[in-house]
PyMOL Python script that loads the backbone (N, CA, C, O; Angstrom):
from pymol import cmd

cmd.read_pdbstr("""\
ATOM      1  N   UNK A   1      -3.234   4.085  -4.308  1.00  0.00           N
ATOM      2  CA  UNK A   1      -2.217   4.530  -3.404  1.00  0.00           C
ATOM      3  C   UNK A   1      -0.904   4.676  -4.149  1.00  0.00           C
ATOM      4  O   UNK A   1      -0.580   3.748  -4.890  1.00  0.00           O
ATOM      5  N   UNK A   2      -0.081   5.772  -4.036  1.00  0.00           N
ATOM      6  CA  UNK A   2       0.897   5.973  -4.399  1.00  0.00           C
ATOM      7  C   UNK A   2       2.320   6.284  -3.316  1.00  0.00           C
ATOM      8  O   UNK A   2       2.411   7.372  -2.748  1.00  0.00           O
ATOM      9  N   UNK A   3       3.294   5.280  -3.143  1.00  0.00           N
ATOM     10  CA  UNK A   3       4.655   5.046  -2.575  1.00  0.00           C
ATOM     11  C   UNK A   3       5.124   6.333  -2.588  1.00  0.00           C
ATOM     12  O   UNK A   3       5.334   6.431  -3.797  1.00  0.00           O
ATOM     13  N   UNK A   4       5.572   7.826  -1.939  1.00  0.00           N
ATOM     14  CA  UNK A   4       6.375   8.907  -2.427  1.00  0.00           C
ATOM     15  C   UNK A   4       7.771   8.118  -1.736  1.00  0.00           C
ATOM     16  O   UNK A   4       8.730   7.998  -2.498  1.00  0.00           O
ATOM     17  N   UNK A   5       7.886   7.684  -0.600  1.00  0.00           N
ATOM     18  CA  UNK A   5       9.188   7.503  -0.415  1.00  0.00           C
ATOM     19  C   UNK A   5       9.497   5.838   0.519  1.00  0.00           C
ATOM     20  O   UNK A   5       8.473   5.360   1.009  1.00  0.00           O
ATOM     21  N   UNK A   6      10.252   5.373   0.646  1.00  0.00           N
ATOM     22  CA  UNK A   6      10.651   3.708   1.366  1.00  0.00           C
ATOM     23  C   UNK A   6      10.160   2.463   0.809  1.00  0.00           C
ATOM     24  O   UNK A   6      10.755   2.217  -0.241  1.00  0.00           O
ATOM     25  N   UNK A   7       9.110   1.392   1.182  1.00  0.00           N
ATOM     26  CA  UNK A   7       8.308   0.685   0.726  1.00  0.00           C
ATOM     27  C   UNK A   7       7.657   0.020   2.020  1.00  0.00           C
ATOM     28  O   UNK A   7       7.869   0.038   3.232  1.00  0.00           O
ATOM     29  N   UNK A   8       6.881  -0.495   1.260  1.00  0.00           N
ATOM     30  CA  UNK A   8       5.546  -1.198   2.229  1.00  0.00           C
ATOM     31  C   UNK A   8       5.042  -1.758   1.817  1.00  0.00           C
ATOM     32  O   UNK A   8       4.660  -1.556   0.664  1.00  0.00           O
ATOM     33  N   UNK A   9       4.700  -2.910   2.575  1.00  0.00           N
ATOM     34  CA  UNK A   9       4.199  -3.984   2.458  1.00  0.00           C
ATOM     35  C   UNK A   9       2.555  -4.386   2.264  1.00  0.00           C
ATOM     36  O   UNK A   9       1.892  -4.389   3.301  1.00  0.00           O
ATOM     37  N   UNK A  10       2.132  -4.593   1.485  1.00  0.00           N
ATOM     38  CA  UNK A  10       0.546  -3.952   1.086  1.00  0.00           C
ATOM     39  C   UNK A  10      -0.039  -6.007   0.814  1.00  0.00           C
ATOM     40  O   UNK A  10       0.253  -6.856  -0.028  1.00  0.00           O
ATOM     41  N   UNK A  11      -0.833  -5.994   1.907  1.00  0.00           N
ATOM     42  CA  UNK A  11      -1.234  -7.832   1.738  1.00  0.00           C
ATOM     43  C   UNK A  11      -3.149  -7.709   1.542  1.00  0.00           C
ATOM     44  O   UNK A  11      -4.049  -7.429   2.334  1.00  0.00           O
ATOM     45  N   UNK A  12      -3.120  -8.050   0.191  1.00  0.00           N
ATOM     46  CA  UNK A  12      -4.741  -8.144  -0.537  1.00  0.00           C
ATOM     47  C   UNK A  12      -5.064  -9.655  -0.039  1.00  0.00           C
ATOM     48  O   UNK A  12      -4.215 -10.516  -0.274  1.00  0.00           O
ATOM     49  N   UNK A  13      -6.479 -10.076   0.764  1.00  0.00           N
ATOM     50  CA  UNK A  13      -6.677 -11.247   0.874  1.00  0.00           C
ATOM     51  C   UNK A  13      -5.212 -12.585   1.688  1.00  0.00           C
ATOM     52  O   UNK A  13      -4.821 -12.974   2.788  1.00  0.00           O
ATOM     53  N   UNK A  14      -4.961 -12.762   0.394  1.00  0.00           N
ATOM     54  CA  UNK A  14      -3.607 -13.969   0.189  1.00  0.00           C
ATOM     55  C   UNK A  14      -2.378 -13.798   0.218  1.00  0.00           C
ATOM     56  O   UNK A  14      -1.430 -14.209   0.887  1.00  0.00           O
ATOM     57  N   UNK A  15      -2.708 -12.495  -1.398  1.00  0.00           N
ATOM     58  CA  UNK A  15      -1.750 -12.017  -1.718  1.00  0.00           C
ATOM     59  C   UNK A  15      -0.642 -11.042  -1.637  1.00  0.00           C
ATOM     60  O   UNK A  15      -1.180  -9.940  -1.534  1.00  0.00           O
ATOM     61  N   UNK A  16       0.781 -10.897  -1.632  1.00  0.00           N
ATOM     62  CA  UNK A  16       1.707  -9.882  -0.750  1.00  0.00           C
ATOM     63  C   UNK A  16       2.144  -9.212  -1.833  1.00  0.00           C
ATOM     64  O   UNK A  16       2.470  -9.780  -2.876  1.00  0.00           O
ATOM     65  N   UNK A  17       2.179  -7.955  -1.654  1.00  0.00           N
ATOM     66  CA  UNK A  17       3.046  -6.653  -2.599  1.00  0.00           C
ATOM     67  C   UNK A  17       4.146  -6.383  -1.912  1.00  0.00           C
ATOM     68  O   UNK A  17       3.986  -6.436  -0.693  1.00  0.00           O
ATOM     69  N   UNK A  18       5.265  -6.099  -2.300  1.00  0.00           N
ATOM     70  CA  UNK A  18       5.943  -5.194  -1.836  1.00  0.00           C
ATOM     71  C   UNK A  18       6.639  -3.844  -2.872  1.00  0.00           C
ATOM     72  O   UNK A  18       7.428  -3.951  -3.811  1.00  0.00           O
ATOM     73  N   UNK A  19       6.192  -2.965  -2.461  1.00  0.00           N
ATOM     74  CA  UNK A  19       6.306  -1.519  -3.033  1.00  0.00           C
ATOM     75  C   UNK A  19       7.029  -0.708  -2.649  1.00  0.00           C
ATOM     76  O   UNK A  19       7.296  -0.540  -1.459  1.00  0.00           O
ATOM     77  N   UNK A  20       7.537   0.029  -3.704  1.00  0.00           N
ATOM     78  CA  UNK A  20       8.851   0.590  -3.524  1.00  0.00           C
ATOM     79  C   UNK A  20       8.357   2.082  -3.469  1.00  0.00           C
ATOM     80  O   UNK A  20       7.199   2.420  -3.222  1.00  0.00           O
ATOM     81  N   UNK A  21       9.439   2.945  -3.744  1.00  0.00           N
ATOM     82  CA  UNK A  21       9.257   4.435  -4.340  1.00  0.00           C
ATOM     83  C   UNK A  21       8.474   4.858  -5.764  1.00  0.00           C
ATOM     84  O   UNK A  21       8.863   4.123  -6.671  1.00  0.00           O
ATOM     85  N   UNK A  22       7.906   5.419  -6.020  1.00  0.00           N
ATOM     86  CA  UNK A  22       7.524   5.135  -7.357  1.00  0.00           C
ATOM     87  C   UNK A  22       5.850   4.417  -7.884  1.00  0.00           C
ATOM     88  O   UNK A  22       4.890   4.753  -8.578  1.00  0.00           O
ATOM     89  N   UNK A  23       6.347   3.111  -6.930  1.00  0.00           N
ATOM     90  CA  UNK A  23       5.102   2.412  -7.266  1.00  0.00           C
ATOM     91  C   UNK A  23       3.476   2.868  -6.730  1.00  0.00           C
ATOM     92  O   UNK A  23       3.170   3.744  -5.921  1.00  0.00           O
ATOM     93  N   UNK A  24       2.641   1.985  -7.456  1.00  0.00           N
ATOM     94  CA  UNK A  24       1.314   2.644  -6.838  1.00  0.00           C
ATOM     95  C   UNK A  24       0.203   1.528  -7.418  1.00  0.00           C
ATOM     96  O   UNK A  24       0.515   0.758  -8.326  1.00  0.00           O
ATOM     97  N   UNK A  25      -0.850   1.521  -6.927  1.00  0.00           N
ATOM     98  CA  UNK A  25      -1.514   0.188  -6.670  1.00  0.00           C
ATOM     99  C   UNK A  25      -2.942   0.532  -6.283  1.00  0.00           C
ATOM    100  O   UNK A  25      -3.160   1.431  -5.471  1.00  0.00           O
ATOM    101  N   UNK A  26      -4.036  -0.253  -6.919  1.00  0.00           N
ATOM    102  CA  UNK A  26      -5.551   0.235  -6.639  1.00  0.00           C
ATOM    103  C   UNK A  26      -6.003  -1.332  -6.256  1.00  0.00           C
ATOM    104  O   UNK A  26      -5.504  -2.420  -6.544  1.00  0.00           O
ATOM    105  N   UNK A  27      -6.907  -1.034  -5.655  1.00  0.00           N
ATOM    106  CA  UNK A  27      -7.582  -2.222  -4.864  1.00  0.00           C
ATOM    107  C   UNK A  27      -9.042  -2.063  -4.235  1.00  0.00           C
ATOM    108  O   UNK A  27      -9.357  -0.976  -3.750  1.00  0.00           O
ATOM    109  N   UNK A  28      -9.954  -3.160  -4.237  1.00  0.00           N
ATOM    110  CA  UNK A  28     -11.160  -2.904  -3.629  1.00  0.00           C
ATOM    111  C   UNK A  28     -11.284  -2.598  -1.903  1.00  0.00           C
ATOM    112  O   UNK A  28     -11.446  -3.479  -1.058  1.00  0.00           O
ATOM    113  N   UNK A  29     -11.198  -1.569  -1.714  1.00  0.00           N
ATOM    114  CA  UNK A  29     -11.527  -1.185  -0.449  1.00  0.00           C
ATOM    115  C   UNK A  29     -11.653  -2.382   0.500  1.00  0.00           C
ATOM    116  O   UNK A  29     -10.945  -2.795   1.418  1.00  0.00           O
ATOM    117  N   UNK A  30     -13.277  -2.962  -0.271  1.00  0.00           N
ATOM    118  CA  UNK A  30     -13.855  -4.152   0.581  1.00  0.00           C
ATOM    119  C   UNK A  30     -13.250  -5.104   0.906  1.00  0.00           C
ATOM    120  O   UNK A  30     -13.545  -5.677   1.955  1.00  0.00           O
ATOM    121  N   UNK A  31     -12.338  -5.502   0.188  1.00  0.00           N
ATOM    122  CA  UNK A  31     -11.678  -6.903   0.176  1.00  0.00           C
ATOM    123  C   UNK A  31     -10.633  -6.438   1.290  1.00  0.00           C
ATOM    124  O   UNK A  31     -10.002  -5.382   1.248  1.00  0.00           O
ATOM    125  N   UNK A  32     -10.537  -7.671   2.571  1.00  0.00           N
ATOM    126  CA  UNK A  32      -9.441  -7.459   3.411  1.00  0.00           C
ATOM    127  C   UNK A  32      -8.184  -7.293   3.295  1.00  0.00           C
ATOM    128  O   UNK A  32      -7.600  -8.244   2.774  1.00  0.00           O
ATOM    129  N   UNK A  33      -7.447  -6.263   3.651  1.00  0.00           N
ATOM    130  CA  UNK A  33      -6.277  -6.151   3.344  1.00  0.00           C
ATOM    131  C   UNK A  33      -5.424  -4.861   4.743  1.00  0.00           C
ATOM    132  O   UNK A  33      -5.903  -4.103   5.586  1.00  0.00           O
ATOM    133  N   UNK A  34      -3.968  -5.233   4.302  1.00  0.00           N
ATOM    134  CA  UNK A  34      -3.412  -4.727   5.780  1.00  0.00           C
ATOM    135  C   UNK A  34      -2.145  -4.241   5.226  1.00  0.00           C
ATOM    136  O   UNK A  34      -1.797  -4.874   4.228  1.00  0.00           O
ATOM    137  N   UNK A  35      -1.418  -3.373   5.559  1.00  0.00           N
ATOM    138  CA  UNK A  35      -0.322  -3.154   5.312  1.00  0.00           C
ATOM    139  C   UNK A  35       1.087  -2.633   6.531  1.00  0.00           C
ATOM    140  O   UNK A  35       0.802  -2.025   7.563  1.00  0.00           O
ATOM    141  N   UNK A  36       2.297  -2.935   6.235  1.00  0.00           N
ATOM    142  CA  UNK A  36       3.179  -2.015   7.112  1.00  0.00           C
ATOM    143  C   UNK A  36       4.945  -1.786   6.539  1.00  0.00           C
ATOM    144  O   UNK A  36       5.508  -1.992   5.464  1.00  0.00           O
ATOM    145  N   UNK A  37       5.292  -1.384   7.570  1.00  0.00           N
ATOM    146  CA  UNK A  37       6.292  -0.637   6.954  1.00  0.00           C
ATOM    147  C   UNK A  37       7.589  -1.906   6.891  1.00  0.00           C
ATOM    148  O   UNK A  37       7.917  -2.336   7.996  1.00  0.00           O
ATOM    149  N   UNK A  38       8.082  -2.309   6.063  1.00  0.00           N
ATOM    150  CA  UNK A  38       8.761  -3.564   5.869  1.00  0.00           C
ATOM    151  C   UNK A  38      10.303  -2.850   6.309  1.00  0.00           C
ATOM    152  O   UNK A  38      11.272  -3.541   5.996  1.00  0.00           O
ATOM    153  N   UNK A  39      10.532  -1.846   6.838  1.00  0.00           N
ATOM    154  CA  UNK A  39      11.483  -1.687   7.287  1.00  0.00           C
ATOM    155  C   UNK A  39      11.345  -0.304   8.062  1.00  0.00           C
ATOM    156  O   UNK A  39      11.395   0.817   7.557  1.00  0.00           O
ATOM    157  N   UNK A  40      11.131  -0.683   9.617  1.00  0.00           N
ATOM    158  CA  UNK A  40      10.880   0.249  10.273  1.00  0.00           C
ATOM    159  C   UNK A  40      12.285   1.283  10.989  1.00  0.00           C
ATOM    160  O   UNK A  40      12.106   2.149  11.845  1.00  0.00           O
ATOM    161  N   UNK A  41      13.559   0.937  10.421  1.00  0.00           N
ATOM    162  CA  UNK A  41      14.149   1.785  10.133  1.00  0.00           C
ATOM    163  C   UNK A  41      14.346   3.124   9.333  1.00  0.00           C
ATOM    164  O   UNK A  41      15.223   3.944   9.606  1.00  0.00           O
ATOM    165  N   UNK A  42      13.497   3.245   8.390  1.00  0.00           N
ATOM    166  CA  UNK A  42      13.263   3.954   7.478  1.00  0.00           C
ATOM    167  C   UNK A  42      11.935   4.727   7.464  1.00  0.00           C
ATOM    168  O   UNK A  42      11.225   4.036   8.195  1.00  0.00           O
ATOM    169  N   UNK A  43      11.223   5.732   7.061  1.00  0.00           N
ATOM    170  CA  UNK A  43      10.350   6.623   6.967  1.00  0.00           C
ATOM    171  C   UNK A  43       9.463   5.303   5.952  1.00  0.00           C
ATOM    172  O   UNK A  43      10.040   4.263   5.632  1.00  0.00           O
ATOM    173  N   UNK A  44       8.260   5.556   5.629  1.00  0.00           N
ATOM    174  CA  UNK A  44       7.358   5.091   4.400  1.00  0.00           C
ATOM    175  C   UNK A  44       6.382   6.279   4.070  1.00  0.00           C
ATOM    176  O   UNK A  44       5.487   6.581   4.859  1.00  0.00           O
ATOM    177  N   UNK A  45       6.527   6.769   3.199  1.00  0.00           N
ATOM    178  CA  UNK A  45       5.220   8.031   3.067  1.00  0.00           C
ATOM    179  C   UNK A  45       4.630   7.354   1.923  1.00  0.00           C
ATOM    180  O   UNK A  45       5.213   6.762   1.015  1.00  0.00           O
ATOM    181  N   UNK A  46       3.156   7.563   2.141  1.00  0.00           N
ATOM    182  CA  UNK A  46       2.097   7.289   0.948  1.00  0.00           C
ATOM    183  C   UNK A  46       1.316   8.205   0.917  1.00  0.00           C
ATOM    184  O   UNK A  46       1.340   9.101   1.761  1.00  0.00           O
ATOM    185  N   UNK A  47       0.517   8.163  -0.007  1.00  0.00           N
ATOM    186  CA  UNK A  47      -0.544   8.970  -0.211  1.00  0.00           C
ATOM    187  C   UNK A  47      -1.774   8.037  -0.889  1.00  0.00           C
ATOM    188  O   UNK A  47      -1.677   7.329  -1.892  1.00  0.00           O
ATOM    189  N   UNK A  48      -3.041   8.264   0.015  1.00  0.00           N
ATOM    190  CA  UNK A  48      -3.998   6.874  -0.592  1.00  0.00           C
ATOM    191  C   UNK A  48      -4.653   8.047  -0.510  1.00  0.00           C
ATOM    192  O   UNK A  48      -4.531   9.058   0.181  1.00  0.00           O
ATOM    193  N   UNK A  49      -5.889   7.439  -1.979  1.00  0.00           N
ATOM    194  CA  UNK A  49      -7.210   8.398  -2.397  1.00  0.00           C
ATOM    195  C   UNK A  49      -8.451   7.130  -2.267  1.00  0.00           C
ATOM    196  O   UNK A  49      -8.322   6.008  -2.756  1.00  0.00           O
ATOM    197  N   UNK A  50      -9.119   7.397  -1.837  1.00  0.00           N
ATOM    198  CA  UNK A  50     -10.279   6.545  -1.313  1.00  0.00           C
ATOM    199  C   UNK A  50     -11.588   7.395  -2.255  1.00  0.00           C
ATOM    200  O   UNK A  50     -11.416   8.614  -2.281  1.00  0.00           O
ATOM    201  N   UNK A  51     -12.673   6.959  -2.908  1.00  0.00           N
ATOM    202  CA  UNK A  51     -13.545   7.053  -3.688  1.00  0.00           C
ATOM    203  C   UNK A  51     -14.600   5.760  -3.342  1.00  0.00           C
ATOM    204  O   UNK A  51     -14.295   4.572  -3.448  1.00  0.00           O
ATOM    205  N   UNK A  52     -15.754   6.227  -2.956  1.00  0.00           N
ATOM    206  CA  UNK A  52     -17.261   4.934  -3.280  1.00  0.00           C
ATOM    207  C   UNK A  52     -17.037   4.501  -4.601  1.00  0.00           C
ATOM    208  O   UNK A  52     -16.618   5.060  -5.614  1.00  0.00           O
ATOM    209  N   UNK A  53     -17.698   2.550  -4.140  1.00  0.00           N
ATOM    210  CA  UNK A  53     -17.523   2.197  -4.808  1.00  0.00           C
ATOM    211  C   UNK A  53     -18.704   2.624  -5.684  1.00  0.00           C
ATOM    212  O   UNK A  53     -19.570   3.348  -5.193  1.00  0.00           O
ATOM    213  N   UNK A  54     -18.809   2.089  -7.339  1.00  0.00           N
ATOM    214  CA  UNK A  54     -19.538   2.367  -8.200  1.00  0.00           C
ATOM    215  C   UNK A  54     -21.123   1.301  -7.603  1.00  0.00           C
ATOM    216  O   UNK A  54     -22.161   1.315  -8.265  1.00  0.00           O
TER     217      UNK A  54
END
""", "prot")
cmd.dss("prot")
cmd.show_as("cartoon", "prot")
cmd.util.cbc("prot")
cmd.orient("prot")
């Protein structure tokens, strides 16, 4: 997944990201995870590419 504009909050399992403009981040599908917009004043655009796993 790649951030084009704001940031968001991207939570793997445990663990918390927070992502900006710019940033971008791969992760196992499978593994639970949730994300949102850490400031819903603002727009968040992403763009995620999803691929089977191997």
């Amino acid at each position: 997944m790649l951030v084009l504009a704001g940031s968001l909050e991207l939570v793997i399992g445990e663990d918390v990201f927070l992502l900006a403009t710019g940033d971008a981040m791969t992760f196992r599908g499978r593994d639970p995870h949730r994300w949102r917009n850490p400031s819903p004043a603002d727009a968040c655009e992403v763009i995620w590419m999803l691929a089977p796993a191997p």
